[in-house]
C-alpha positions in Angstrom: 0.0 -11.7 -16.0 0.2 -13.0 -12.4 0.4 -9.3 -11.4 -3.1 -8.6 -12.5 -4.6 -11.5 -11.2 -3.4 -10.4 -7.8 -4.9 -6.8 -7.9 -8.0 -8.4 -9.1 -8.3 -10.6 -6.2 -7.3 -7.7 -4.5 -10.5 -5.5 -5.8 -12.3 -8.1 -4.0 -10.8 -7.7 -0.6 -9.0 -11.4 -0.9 -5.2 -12.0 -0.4 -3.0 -14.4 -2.6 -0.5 -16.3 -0.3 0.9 -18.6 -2.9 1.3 -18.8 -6.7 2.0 -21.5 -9.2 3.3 -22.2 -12.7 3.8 -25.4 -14.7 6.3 -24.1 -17.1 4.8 -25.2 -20.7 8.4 -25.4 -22.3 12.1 -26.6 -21.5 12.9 -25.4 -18.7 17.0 -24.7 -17.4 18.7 -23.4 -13.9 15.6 -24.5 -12.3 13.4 -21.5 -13.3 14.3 -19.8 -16.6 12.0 -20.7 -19.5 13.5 -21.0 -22.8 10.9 -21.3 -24.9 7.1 -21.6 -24.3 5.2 -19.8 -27.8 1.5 -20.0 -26.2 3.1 -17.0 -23.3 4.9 -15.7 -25.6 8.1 -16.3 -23.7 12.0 -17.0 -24.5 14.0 -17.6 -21.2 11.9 -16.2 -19.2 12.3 -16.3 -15.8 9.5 -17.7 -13.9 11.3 -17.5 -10.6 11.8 -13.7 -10.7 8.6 -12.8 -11.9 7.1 -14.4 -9.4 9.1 -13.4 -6.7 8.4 -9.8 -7.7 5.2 -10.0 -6.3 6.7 -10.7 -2.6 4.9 -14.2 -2.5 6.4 -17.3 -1.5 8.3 -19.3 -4.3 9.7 -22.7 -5.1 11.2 -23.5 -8.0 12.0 -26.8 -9.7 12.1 -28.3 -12.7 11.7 -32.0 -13.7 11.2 -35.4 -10.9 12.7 -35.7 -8.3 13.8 -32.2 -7.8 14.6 -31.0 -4.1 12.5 -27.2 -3.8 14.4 -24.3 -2.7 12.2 -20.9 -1.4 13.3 -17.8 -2.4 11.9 -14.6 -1.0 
């Protein structure tokens, strides 16, 4: 999903620096998913799919929450 949104902005000679998801479901290990029916997703992880399009990520789940990047 995020993928095409990023060669669509792409098409249009813009550049995403930055991405965000609010995880609709339980979320464990700070990024993974487990269940969220409206994506279609079970433990899924949201870190690594966003991080496979080389942009800047933090992850956390729940308040208060200290972010870690990953790259």
């Amino acid at each position: 999903m995020a993928d095409r949104a990023v060669q669509a902005v792409a098409a249009d000679n813009l550049t995403v620096v930055g991405a965000t998801l609010a995880a609709p479901g339980p979320v464990r290990d700070g990024s993974v998913v487990q269940y969220a029916p409206a994506l279609g997703w079970r433990d899924g992880d949201a870190r690594a799919a966003l991080v496979s399009l080389g942009l800047p990520v933090l992850a956390r789940a729940g308040a208060p929450a200290s972010p870690r990047e990953d790259r």
